[in-house]
C-alpha positions as CSV (number, residue, x, y, z in Angstrom):
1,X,-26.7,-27.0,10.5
2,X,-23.7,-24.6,10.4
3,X,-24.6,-22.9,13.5
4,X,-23.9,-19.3,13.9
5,X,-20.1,-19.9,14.3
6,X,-19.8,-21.9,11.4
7,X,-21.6,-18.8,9.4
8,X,-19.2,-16.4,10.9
9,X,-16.2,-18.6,9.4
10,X,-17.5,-18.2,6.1
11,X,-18.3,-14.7,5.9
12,X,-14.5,-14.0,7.6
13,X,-13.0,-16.6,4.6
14,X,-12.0,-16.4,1.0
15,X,-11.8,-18.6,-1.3
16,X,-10.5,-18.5,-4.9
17,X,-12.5,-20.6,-7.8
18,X,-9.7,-20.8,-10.6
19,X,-11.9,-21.9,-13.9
20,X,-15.6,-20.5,-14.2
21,X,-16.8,-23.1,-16.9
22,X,-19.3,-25.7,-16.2
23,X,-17.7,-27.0,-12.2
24,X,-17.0,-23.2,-11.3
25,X,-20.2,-21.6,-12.9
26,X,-21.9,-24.2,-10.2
27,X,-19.3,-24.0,-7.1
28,X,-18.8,-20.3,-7.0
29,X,-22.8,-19.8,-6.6
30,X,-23.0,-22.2,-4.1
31,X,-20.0,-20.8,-2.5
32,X,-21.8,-17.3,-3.0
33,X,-25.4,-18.6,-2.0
34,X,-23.4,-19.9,1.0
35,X,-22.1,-16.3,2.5
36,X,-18.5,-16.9,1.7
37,X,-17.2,-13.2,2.4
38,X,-14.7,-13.1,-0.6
39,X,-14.4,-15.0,-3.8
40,X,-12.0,-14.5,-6.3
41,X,-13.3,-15.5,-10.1
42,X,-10.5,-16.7,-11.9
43,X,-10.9,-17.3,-16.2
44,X,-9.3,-15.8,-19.0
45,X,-12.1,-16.9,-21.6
46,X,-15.0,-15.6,-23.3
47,X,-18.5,-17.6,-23.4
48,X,-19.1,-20.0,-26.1
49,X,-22.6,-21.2,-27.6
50,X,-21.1,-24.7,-26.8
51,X,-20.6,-23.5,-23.1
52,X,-24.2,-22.8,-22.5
53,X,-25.0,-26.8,-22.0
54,X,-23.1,-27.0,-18.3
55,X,-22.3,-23.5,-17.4
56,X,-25.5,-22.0,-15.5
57,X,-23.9,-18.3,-15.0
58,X,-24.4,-17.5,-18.7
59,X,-26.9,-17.5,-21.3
60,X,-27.3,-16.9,-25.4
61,X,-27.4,-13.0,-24.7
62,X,-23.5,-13.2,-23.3
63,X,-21.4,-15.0,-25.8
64,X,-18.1,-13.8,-26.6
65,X,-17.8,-12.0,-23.3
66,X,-15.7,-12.3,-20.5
67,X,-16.7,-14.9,-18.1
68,X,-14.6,-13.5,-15.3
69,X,-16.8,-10.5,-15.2
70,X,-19.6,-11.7,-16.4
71,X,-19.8,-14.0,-13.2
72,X,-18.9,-11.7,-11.1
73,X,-22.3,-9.6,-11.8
74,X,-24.5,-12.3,-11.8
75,X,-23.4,-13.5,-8.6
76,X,-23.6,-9.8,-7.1
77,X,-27.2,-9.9,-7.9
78,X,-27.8,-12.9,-5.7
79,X,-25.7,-12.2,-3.2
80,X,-24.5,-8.5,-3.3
81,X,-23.2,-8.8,0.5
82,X,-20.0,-10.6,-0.9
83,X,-17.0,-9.5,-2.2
84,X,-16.4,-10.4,-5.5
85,X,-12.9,-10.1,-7.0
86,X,-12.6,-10.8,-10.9
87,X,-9.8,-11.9,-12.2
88,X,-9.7,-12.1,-16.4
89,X,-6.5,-14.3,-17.3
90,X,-5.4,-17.5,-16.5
91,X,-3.7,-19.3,-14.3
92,X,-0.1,-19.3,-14.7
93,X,3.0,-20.5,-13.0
94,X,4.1,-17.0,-13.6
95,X,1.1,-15.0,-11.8
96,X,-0.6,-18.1,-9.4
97,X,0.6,-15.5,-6.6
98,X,-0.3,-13.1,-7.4
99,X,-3.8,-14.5,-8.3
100,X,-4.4,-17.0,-5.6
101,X,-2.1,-15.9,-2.8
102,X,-3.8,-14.3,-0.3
103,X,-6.7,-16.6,0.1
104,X,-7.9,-20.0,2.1
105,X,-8.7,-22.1,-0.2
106,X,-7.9,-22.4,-3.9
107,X,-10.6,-24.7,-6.3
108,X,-9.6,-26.7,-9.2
109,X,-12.9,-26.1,-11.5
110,X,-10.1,-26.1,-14.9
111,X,-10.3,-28.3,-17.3
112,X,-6.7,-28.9,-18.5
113,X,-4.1,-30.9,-16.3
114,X,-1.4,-28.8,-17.1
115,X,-3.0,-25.4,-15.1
116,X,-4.2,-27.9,-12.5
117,X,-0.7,-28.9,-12.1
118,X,0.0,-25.0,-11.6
119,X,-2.4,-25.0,-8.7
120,X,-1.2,-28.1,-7.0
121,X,2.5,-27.1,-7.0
122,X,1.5,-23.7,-5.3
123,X,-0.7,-25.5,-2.9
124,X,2.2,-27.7,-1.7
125,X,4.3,-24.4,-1.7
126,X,2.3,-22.7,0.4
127,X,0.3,-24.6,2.2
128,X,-3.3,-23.8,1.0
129,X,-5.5,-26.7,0.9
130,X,-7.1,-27.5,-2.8
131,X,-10.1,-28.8,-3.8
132,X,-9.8,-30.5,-7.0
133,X,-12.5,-31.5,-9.6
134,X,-12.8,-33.1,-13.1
135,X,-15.0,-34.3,-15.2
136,X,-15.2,-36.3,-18.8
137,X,-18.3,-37.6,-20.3
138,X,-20.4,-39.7,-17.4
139,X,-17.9,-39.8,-15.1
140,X,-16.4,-37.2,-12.6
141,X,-14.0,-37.2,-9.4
142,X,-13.1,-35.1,-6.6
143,X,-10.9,-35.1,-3.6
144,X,-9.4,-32.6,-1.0
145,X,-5.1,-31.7,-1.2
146,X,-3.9,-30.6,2.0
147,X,-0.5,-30.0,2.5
148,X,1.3,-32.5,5.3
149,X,-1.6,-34.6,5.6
150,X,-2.2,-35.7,1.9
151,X,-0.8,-37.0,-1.3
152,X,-0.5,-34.1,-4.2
153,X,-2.5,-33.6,-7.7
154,X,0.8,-34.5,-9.6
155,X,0.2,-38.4,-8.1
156,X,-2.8,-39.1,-10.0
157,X,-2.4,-36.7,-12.8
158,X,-2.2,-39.1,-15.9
159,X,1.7,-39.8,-16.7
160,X,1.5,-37.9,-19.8
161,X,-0.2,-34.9,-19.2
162,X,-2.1,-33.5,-22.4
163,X,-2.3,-29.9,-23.0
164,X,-6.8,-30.2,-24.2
165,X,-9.1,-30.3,-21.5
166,X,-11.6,-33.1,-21.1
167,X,-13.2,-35.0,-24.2
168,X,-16.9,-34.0,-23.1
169,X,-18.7,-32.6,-20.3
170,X,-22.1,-33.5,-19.3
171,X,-24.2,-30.8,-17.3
172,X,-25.7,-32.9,-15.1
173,X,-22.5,-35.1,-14.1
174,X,-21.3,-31.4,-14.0
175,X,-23.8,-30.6,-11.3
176,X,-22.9,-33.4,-8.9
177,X,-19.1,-32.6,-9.0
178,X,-19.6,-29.0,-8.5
179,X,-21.8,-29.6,-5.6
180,X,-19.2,-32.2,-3.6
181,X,-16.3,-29.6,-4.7
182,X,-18.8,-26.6,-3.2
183,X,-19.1,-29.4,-0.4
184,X,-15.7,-29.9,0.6
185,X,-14.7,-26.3,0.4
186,X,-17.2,-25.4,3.1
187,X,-16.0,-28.2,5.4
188,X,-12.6,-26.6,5.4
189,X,-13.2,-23.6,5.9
190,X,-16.0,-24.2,8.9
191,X,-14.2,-27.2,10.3
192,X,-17.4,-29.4,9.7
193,X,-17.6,-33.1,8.7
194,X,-14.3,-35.2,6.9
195,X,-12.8,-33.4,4.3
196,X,-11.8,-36.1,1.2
197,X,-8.4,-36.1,2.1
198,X,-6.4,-39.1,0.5
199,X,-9.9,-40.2,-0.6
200,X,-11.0,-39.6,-4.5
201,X,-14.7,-39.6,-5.0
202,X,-15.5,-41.4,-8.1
203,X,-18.8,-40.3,-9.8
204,X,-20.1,-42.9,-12.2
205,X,-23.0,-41.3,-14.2
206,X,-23.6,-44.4,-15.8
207,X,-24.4,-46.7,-13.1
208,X,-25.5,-43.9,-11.2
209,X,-22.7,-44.7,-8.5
210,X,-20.7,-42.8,-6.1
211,X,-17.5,-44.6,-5.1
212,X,-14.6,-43.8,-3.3
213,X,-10.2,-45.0,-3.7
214,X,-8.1,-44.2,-1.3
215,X,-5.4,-42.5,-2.2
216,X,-1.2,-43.4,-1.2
217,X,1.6,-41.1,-1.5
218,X,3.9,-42.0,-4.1
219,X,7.2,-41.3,-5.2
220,X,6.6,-37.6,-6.4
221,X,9.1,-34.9,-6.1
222,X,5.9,-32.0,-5.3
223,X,4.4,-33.4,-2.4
224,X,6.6,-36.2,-0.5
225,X,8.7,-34.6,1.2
226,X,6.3,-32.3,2.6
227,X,3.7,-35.2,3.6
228,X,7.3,-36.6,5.6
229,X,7.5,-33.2,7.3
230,X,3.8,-33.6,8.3
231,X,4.4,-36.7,9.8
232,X,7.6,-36.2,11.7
């Protein structure tokens, strides 16, 4: 499938998952179960009874503690041959460096458009491709931000951007974004398949639906003048 080239790309990579709720309880043990050599866990927050619905990496026995560390040990028990980097706080404008800096790729698995906005500004800054997810109730969407070849975060971040996360999340609609964000991470990083870039997957839980809108660049002041600069 991956061949033993593409294994070797993964076990040389990291990868940062910033949020370690319900997307990034699911993406960083795929990304783990996958042999990624070095994962950063990135969350400031303690588990919640109302977590335990969508986020697989905890249980009843861990609530009020740290989810940073808390995933960090769980995923060391199933793969223990990974390096594991915790990282309690969040994600900041003033410490996304610092955080994030020295990896591949950086994963969206927040749930707040403000932090996400963090993310995508650094990603344009310094080049580091992002894999963005979000889900609200049934519905779901991911796509792939690569600097110079794609159109930002910021153009389809709703015009006013609210400081709550989503309204609801359900686990299973969870499940399916994690796994196409888990997806598109590992076709980055082993060269494999079509990364979604300028493409948003749409997942409609509803109707049971995966469908795809292609994305434009727009007039936004984070990422247009850099897709220009790719182009030229």
């Amino acid at each position: 499938m991956l061949g033993m080239s593409g294994q070797m790309r993964l076990a040389e990579s990291s990868v940062a998952v910033v949020g370690l709720g319900g997307l990034g309880s699911l993406i960083s043990y795929y990304l783990a179960a996958a042999g990624v050599g070095r994962l950063v866990l990135v969350d400031g927050e303690r588990v919640e009874k109302s977590n335990l619905n969508r986020q697989i990496l905890y249980d009843s026995s861990d609530i009020g503690l740290p989810k940073a560390y808390l995933a960090a040990k769980r995923l060391r028990s199933l793969n223990p041959l990974v390096d594991y980097e915790p990282v309690a706080s969040m994600v900041s404008r003033s410490n996304v460096e610092d955080v994030v800096g020295d990896v591949d790729v950086i994963v969206d698995a927040l749930d707040d458009w403000r932090a996400r906005l963090v993310l995508d500004e650094y990603s344009m800054k310094s080049g580091k491709p992002l894999v963005h997810g979000a889900v609200d109730g049934f519905y779901g969407q991911v796509t792939t931000i690569i600097p110079g070849r794609t159109s930002c975060l910021a153009c389809i971040a709703p015009r006013r951007i609210e400081a709550r996360g989503c309204r609801s999340a359900l686990g299973a609609v969870v499940g399916i974004v994690a796994s196409q964000e888990a997806l598109e991470v590992v076709k980055l990083l082993t060269g494999k398949g079509e990364p979604a870039a300028n493409r948003l997957i749409v997942v409609d839980g509803f109707l049971g639906r995966l469908d795809e809108v292609e994305l434009k660049p727009v007039e936004c002041s984070v990422c247009l003048s850099r897709i220009g600069a790719g182009q030229a």
